[in-house]
C-alpha positions as CSV (number, residue, x, y, z in Angstrom):
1,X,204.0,53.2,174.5
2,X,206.5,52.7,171.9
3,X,205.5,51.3,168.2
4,X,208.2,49.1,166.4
5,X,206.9,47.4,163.0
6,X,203.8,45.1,164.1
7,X,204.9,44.7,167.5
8,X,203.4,47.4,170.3
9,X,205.3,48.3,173.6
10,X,203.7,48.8,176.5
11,X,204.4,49.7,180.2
12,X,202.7,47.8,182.8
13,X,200.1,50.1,184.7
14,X,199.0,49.6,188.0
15,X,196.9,46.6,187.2
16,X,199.3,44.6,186.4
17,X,201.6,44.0,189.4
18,X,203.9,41.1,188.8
19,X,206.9,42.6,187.5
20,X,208.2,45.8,186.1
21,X,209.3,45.0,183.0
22,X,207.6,46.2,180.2
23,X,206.1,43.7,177.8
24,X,206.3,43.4,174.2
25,X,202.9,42.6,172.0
26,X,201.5,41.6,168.4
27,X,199.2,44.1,167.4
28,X,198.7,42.7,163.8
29,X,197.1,39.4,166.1
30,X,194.8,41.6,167.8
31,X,191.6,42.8,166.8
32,X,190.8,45.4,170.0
33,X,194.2,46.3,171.3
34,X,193.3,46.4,175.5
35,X,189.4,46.1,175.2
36,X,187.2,47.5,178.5
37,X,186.0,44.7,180.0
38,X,184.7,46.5,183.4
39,X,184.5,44.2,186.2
40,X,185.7,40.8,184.1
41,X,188.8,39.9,185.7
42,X,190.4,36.6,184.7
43,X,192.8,34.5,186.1
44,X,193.6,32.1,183.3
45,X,192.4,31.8,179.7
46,X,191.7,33.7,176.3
47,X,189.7,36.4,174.9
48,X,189.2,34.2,171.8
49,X,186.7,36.6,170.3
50,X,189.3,39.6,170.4
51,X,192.0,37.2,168.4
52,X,192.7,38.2,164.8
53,X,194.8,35.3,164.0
54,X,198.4,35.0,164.0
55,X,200.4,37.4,162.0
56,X,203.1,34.8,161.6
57,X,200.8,31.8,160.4
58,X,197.5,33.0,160.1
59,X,196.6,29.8,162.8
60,X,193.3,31.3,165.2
61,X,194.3,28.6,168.1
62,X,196.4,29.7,171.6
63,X,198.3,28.2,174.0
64,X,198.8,29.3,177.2
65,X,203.2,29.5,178.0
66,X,205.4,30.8,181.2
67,X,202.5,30.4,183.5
68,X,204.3,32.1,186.4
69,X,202.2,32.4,189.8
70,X,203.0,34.0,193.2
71,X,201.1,34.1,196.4
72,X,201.6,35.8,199.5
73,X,200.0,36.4,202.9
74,X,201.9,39.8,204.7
75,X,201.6,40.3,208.4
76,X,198.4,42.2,208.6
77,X,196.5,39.2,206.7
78,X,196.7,40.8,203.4
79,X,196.3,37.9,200.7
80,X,197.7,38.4,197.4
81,X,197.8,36.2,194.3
82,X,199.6,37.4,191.2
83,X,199.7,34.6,187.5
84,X,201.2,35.9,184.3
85,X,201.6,34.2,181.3
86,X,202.1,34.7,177.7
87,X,199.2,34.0,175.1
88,X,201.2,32.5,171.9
89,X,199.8,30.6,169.0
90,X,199.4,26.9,169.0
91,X,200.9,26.7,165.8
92,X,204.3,28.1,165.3
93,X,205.1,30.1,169.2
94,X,204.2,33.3,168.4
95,X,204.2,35.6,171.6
96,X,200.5,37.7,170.7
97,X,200.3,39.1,174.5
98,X,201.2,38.7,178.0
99,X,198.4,38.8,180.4
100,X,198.5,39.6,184.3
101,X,196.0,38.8,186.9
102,X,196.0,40.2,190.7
103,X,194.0,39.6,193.8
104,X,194.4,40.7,196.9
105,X,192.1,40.1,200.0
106,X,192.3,41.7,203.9
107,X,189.2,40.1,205.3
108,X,187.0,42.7,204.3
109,X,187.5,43.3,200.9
110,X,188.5,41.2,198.3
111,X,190.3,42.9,194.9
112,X,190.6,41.8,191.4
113,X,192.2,43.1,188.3
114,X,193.3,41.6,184.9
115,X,195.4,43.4,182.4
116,X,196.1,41.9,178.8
117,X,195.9,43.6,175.5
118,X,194.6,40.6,174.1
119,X,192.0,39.8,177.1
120,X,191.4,43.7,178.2
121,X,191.4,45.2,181.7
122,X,189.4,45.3,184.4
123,X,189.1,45.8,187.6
124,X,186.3,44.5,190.3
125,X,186.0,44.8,194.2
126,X,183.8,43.1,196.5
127,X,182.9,44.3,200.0
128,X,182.8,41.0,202.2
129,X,180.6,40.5,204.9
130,X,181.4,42.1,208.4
131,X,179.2,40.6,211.6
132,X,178.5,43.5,213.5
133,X,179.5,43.2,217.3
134,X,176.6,41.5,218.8
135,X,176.7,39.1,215.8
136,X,180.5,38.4,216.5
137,X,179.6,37.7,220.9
138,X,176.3,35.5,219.2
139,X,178.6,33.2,217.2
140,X,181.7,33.2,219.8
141,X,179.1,31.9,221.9
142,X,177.4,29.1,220.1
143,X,181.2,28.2,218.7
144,X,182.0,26.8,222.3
145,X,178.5,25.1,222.6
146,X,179.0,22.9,219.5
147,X,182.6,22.5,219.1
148,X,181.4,19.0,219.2
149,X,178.9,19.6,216.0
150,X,180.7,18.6,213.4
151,X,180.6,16.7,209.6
152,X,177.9,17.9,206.4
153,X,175.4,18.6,208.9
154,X,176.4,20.9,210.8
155,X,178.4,22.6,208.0
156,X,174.8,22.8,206.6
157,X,173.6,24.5,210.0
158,X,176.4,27.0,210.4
159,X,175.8,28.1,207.1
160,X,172.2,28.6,207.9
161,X,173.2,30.6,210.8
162,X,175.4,32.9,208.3
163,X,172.4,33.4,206.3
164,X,170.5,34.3,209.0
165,X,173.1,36.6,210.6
166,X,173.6,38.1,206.9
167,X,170.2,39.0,206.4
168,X,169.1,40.0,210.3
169,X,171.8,42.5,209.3
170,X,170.7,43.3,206.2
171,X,166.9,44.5,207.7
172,X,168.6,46.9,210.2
173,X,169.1,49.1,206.7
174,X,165.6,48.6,205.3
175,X,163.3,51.6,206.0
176,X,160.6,50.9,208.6
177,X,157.0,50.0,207.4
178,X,154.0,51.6,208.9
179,X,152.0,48.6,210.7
180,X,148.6,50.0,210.5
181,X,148.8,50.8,206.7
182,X,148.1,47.0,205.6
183,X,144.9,47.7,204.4
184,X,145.7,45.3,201.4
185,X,145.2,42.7,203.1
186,X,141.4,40.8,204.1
187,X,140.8,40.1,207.8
């Protein structure tokens, strides 16, 4: 990080993917330079709360400016999605902060990470679903019995299915209950 006047310099970190130049921000418009925002990871807008007000014109209101977005799929499956854009003030142009926004998914897990002095960082990850094995024969199986199903309906029933897949899954993990100790309950 280097300081020059009202102006801060920083070096991307790992969150923030889309280029390796650094990126020069306001300070004197920010009242939390890079807040914590844990697992709060956005793709577009403002952290309007975290805006001082522009040093230049004292105007509150941003814009959003050089919206640049990239995707990508690799030849493994990996997914990625990176947007960057500059926060500036609706006013007069001022540059206040550059924000970057990253996601990547492989099929199992899916990745998110924001960094912005003005917005914050964070990072989140979410573990997707996996059928086990049996699951996977179940629903090869009933694919090639209704590949004629199709429309809302059946949308409505293969989600169904999901749900009960999901959650047939999701008892294996529970511990086992004693049958006999259900003396709760009036015969």
């Amino acid at each position: 990080r280097g300081n020059n006047g009202g102006r801060l310099l920083i070096r991307k970190s790992k969150l923030s993917p889309c280029s390796s130049v650094s990126s020069v921000m306001c300070r004197d418009c920010i009242n939390e330079l890079l807040p914590d925002r844990g697992r709060m990871c956005l793709e577009e807008g403002t952290y309007f709360l975290n805006v001082k007000g522009c040093a230049k014109c004292g105007e509150k209101s941003t814009k959003v400016a050089n919206r640049k977005v990239k995707e990508g799929e690799d030849e493994d499956g990996l997914y990625t999605e990176e947007v960057e854009y500059t926060h500036t003030c609706a006013s007069c142009g001022h540059e206040i902060a550059t924000h970057f926004y990253s996601f990547e998914a492989d099929g199992k897990t899916q990745e998110y990470s924001m960094d912005c002095v003005l917005c914050g960082k964070g990072e989140s990850t979410s573990i997707l679903y996996s059928p086990t094995s049996t699951d996977t024969k179940a629903a090869d199986t009933k694919k090639t019995e209704d590949k004629k199903d199709t429309g809302p309906a059946a949308d409505i029933q293969k989600k169904g299915e999901m749900l009960t897949s999901q959650i047939l899954e999701l008892r294996k993990h529970l511990p086992e209950s004693d049958e006999g100790d259900d003396d709760d309950w009036e015969d």
